[in-house]
C-alpha positions in Angstrom: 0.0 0.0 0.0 1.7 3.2 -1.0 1.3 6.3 1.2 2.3 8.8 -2.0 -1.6 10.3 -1.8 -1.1 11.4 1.8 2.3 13.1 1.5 2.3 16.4 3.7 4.9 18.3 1.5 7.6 17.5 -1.4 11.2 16.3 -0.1 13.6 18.6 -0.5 16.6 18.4 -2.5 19.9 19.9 -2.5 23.2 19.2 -3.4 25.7 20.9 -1.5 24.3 21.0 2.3 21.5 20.3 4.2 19.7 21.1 7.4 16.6 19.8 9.0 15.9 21.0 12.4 13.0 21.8 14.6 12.6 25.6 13.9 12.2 27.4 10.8 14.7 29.8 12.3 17.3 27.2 13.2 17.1 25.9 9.9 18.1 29.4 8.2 20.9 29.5 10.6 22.5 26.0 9.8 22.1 26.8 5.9 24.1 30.0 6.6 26.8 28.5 7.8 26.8 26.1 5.5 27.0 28.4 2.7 30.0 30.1 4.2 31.9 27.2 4.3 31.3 25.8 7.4 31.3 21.9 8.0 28.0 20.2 9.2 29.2 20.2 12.5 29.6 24.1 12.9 26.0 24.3 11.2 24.6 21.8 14.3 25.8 24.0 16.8 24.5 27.2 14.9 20.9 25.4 14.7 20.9 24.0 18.2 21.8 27.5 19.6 19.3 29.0 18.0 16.9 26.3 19.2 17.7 26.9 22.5 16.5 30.6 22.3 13.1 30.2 20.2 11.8 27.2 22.0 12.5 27.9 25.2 10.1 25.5 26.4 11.6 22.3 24.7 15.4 23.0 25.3 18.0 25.4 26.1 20.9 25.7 27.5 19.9 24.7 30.8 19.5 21.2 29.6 21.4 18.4 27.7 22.8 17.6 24.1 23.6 14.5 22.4 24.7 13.8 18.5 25.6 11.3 16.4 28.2 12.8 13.7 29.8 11.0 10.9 33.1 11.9 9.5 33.3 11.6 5.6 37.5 12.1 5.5 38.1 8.8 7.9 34.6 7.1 7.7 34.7 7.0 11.4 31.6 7.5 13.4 31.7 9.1 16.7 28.7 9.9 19.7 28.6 12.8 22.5 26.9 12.0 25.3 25.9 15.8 26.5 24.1 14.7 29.9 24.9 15.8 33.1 24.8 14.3 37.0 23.0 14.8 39.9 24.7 17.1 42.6 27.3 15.5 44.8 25.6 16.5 47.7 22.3 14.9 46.3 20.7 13.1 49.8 18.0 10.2 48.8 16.5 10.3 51.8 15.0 13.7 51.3 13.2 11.9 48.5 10.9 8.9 50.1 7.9 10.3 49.2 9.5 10.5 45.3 11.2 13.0 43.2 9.6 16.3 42.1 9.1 16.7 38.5 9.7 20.5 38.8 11.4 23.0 40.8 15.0 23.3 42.5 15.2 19.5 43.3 14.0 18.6 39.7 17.6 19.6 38.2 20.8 17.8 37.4 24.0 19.5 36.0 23.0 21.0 32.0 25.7 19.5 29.0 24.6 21.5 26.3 27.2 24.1 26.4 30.0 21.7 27.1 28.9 19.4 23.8 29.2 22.8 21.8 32.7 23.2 22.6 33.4 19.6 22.4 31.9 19.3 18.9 33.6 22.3 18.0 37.0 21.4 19.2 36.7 17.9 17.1 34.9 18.6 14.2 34.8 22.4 13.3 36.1 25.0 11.3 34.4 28.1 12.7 34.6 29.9 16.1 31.8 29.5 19.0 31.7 33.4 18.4 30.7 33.2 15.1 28.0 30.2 15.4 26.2 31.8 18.0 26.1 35.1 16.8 22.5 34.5 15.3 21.4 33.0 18.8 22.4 35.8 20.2 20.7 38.5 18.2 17.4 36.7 18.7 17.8 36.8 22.2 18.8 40.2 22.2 16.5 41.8 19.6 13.6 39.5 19.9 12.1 36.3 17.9 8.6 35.8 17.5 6.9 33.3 20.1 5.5 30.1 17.9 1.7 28.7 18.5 3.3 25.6 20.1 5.6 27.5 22.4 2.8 30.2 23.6 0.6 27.2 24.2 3.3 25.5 26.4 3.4 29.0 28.1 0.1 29.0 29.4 0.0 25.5 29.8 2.9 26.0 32.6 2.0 29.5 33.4 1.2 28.3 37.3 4.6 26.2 37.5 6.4 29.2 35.9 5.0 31.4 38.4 6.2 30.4 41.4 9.3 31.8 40.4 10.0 35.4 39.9 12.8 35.1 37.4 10.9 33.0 35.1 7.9 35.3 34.9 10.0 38.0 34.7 12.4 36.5 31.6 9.1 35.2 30.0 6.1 37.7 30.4 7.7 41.2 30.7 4.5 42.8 29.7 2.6 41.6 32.6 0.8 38.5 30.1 2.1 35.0 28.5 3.2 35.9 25.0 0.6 35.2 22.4 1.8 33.8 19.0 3.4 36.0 16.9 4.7 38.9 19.5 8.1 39.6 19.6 10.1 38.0 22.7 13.4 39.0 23.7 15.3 37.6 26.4 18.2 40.3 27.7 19.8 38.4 30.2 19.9 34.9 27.8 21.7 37.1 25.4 24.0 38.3 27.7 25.0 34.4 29.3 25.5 34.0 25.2 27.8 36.4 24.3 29.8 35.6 27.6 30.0 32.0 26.0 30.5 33.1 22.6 33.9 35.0 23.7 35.1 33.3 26.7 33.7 29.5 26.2 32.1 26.8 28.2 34.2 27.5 31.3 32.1 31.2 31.4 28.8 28.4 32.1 30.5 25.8 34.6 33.0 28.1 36.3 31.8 31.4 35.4 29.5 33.7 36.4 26.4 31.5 35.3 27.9 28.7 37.1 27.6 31.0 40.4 24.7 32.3 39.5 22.3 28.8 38.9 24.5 27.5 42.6 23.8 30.4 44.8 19.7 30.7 43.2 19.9 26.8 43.7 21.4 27.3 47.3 18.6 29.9 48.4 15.7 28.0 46.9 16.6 24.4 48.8 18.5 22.4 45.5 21.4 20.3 45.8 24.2 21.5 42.6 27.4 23.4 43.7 29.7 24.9 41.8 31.7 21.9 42.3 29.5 20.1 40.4 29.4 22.3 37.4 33.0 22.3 37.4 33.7 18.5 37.3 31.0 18.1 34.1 32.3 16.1 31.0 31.0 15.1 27.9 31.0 11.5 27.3 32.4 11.0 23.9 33.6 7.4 22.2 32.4 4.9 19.5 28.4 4.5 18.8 26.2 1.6 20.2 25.8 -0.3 16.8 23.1 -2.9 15.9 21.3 -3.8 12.7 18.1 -4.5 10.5 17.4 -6.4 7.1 21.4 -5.3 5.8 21.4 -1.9 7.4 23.7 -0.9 10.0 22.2 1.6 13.2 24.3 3.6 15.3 22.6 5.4 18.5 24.2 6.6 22.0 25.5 4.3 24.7 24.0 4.3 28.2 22.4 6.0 29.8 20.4 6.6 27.0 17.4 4.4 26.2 18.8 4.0 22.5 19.7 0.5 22.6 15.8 0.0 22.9 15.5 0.7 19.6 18.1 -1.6 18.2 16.4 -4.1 20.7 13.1 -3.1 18.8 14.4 -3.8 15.5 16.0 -7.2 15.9 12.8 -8.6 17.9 10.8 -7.1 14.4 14.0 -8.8 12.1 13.7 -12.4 14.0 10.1 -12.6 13.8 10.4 -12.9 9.8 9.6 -10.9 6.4 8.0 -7.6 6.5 4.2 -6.9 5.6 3.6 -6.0 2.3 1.3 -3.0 4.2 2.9 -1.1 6.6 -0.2 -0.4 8.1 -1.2 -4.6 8.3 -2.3 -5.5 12.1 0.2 -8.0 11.9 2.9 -6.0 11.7 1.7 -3.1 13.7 0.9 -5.6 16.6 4.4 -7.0 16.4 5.9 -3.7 16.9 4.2 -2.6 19.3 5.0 -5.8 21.2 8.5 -5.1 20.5 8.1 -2.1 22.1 6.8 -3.7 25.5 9.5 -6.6 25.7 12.3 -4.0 25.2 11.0 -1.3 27.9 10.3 -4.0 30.7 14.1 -5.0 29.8 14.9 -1.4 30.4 13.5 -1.8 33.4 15.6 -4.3 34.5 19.1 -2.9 33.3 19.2 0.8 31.9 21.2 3.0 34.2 24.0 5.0 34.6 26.8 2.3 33.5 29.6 3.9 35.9 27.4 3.1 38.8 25.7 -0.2 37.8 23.7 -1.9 35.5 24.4 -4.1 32.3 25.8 -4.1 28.9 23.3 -3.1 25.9 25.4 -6.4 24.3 23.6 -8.8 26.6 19.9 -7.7 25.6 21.1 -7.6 22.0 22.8 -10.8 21.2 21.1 -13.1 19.2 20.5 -16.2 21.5 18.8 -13.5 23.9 16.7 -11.9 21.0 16.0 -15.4 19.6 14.7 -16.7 23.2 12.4 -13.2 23.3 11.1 -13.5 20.3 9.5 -16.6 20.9 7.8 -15.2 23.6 5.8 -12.5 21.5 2.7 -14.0 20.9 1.3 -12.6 16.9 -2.3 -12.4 18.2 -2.5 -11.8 21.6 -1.4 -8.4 23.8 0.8 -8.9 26.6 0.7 -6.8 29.7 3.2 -4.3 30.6 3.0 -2.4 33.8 6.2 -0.8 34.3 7.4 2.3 32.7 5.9 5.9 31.8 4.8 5.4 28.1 2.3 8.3 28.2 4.5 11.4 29.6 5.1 14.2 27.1 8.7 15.4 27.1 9.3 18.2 25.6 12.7 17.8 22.6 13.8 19.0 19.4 16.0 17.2 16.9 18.4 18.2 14.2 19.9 16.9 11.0 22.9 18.6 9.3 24.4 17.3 6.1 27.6 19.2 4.5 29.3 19.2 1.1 32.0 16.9 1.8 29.3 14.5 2.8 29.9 14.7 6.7 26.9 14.4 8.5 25.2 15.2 12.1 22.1 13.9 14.1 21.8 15.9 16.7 19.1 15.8 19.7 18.7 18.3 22.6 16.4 18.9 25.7 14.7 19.8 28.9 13.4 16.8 29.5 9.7 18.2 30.5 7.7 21.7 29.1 10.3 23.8 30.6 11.9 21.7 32.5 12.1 22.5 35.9 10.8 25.9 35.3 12.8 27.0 37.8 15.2 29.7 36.4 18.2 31.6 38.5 18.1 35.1 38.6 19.7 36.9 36.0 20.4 33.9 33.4 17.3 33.9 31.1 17.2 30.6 31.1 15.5 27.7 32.8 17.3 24.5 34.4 16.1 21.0 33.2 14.4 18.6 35.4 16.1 15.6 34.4 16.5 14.1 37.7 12.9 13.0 38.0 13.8 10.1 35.5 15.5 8.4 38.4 13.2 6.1 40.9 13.0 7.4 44.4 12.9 3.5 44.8 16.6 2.5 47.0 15.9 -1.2 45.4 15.3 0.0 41.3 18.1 -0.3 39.2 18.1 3.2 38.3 18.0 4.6 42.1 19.0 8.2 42.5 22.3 9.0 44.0 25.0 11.2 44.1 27.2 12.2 41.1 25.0 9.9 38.8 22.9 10.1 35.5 19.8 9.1 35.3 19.1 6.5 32.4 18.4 9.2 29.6 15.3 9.1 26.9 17.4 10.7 24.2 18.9 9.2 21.4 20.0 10.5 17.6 20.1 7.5 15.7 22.0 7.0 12.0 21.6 4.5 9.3 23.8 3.4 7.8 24.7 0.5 4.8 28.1 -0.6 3.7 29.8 2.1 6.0 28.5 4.6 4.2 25.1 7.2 6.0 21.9 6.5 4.2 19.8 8.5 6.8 19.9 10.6 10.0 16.9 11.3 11.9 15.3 11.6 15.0 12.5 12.8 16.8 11.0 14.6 20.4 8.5 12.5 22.1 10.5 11.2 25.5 9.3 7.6 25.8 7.9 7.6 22.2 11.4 8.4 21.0 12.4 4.8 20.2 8.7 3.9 19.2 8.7 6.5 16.1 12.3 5.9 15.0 11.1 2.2 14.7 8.5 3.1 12.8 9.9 5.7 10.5 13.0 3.2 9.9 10.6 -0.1 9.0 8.8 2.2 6.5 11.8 3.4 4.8 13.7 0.0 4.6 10.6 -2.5 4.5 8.2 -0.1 2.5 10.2 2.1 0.3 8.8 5.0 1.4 11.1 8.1 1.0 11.9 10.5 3.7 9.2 12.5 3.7 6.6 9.7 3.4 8.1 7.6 6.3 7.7 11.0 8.4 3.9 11.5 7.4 2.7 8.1 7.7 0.1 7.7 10.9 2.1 6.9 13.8 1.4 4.6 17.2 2.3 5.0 20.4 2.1 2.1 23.0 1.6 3.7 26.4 1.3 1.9 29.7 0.3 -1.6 30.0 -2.4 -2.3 27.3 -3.0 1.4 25.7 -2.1 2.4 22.4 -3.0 5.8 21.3 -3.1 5.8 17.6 -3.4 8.4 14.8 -7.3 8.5 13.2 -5.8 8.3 9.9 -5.1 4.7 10.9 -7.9 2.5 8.5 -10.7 1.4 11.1 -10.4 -2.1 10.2 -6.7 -2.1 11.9 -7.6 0.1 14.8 -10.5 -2.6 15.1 -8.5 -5.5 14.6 -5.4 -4.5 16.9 -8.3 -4.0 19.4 -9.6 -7.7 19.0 -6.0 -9.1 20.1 -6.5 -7.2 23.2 -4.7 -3.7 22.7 -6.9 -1.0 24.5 -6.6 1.6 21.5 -6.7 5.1 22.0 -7.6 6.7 19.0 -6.2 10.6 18.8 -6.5 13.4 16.1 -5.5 13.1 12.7 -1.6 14.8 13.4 -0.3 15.2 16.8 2.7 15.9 18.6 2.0 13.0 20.9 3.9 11.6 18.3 6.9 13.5 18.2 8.1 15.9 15.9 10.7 13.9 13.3 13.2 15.7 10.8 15.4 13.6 8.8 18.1 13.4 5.7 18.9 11.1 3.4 21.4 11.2 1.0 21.2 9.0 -2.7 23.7 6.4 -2.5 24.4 7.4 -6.9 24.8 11.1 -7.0 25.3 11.9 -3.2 22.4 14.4 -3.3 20.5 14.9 -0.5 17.2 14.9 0.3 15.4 16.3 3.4 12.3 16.1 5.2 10.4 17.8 8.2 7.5 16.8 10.5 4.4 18.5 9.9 3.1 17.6 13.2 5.1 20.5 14.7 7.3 23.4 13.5 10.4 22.1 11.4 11.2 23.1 8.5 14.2 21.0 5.8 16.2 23.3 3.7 19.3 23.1 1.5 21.6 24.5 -1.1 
């Protein structure tokens, strides 16, 4: 079944660079680097500065970063892990009756800034002064606020509230802004610049670094400048697994990306594809790939420097084999565990350049605004990452000291032959891995092109037995996915329940690329 008469918008095409990110803005930024010479690298950090300005309430620089980057010269592939640690004065006990999902307590250390300098230092050809110069001016001379982004405002106007540099940063004017009006954010610009000059060490030794500790201190949180100053990226070899001849690289732990490869080879070992990409059969099978991997998570994903076990073990073929043959083709297990239905708030980006090095980068707050707790004089809130952990002293993934908490983020690549085919990504927290799975099973099983694999009606398996599913689903799956015992959810036509995906391919003949954007939120694929 094709999916051409439902196709959203054209893919775009270009031959010299490429970006895909999660603003229209950021976009424009990337291909101006890009067009001055600048590698795909320097474009990334362009886009995901901007990002961090004009969608304040999905990321910033008070949360993490994470990319996947490609390097055309050597052929090498090569993962940051941006994500920082809880406080090493964190105290559990304070915790028993569980972990707040906002406020001071909510935040662990931001890696954002750190993974700009990082990618910079490895992989550019531009300075941090010039690649956040457009960040800067729309911090400092305004942007105008998106109809997502002033609908996360007022959906977290209370939280945001409660603390006075938050609503003074984000309604100067005395209301939320409304789509469309101008918002500028003086003291974000000013953090920026400092950065832009003097570097990271102006964020985790600096004045910001003094400033976020000492508001931290006053409001009851745990992170000291110590703990700012002992922040490192994590940066090595990608996790690798595979489907039907394709090679996928995504982040190591703490991230929940080996999910996804888990996902894939439970799909893989159960046989050939559908013909339909929409068949029951096959959309039953995923989704019960989906449960088997996330009540392994369960069991294992952690911070690896404190515990837990390898990725390898949950991906090696006896173990898939034996799980496999324990998804049933017709009925709906039970899965308890987990959050499935939570919301994060994420943006991706994709960067392609000319000498066919390429970038999939994801960044985040973890919730709408994360903590929405901001420090005085920093225009920027912290991220409340630290609720991913269980307040639990028995769960794998315990909160403690000095320690990340197992991470929903991941930028995955495909790849075939040792050469990038794809990178893509998408927002959506726990539905991260779910809608990579299905945008890479349409694309290698269905032959549908980037923009069609983006488009096509998504799923998204929740807790235990609901599925909330796009309406332009035909009724005769919804109703036959509901007969083997799934307690479907229907939802509107295109939502961001679903995530927000961006991707680029590139044609394995003339090395052109082609790009696409999710028209469930904002992004916007442009090249050169």
């Amino acid at each position: 079944m094709s999916y051409q008469e439902h196709l959203s918008r054209p893919v775009v095409f270009a031959a010299h660079g490429m970006a895909s990110t999660g603003h229209p803005l950021a976009s424009q930024a990337a291909l101006g680097v890009l067009q001055r010479g600048g590698s795909a690298m320097d474009a990334a950090v362009a886009a995901s500065a901007v990002l961090a300005v004009v969608d304040p309430a999905a990321s910033g620089i008070g949360g993490d970063g994470f990319y996947t980057y490609f390097d055309a010269a050597s052929g090498r592939l090569e993962v940051l892990n941006g994500c920082g640690r809880t406080g090493r004065s964190t105290d559990p006990g304070r915790f028993v009756a569980g972990i707040p999902a906002s406020g001071p307590l909510s935040a662990t250390v931001p890696g954002l800034v750190l993974a700009w300098e990082d990618a910079l230092a490895r992989h550019g050809r531009r300075t941090l002064a010039e690649l956040l110069a457009t960040a800067v001016y729309y911090a400092k001379h305004g942007f105008p606020v998106s109809t997502r982004v002033a609908a996360a405002f007022r959906r977290k106007a209370e939280l945001l509230d409660r603390y006075p540099a938050a609503r003074q940063a984000y309604r100067p004017r005395g209301d939320w802004p409304r789509p469309g009006e101008i918002l500028c954010l003086p003291d974000l610009a000013r953090g920026l610049e400092d950065i832009a000059r003097d570097g990271a060490a102006v964020f985790y030794t600096g004045w910001i670094a003094e400033a976020i500790a000492g508001g931290l201190g006053a409001d009851g949180g745990m992170l000291a400048l110590d703990d700012f100053a002992e922040h490192r990226s994590d940066i090595g070899a990608p996790l690798m697994g595979s489907y039907r001849g394709y090679d996928v690289a995504v982040q190591q732990p703490p991230t929940m990306a080996s999910l996804l490869l888990q996902q894939l080879k439970l799909v893989e070992a159960m046989g050939a594809a559908s013909p339909d990409w929409d068949a029951p059969d096959f959309v039953h099978l995923m989704i019960e790939a989906k449960k088997a991997s996330f009540a392994d998570m369960d069991a294992y994903l952690t911070d690896p420097t404190h515990s837990g076990r390898a990725p390898a073990e949950f991906l090696d073929p006896a173990y898939i084999a034996e799980r496999s043959r324990a998804l049933s083709l017709q009925t709906a297990a039970r899965y308890r565990p987990g959050s499935g239905s939570r919301l994060g708030h994420t943006t991706y980006l994709a960067v392609a350049d000319r000498d066919g090095n390429l970038v999939s980068w994801i960044q985040s707050v973890f919730g709408e605004f994360g903590s929405c707790w901001m420090a005085p004089g920093t225009g920027f809130v912290l991220n409340n990452r630290m609720y991913g952990f269980s307040a639990d002293p028995g769960h794998i993934n315990r909160l403690a000291p000095g320690k990340r908490t197992a991470h929903t983020l991941l930028a995955p690549m495909l790849l075939k032959q040792g050469r990038p085919v794809m990178a893509l990504g998408t927002p959506g927290d726990y539905g991260q891995t779910q809608s990579n799975l299905q945008m890479i099973t349409h694309f290698v099983d269905h032959g549908m092109d980037v923009q069609q694999m983006i488009d096509a009606p998504r799923w998204r398996s929740l807790e235990d037995l609901d599925v909330a599913i796009e309406s332009r689903f035909a009724a005769a799956t919804i109703g036959e996915l509901g007969r083997r015992g799934h307690r479907m959810k229907p939802v509107q036509a295109w939502t961001d329940l679903m995530g927000g995906a961006q991707a680029i391919a590139i044609d394995p003949h003339s090395g052109c690329f082609m790009g696409a954007a999710d028209p469930r939120r904002e992004g916007c694929a442009i090249g050169w």
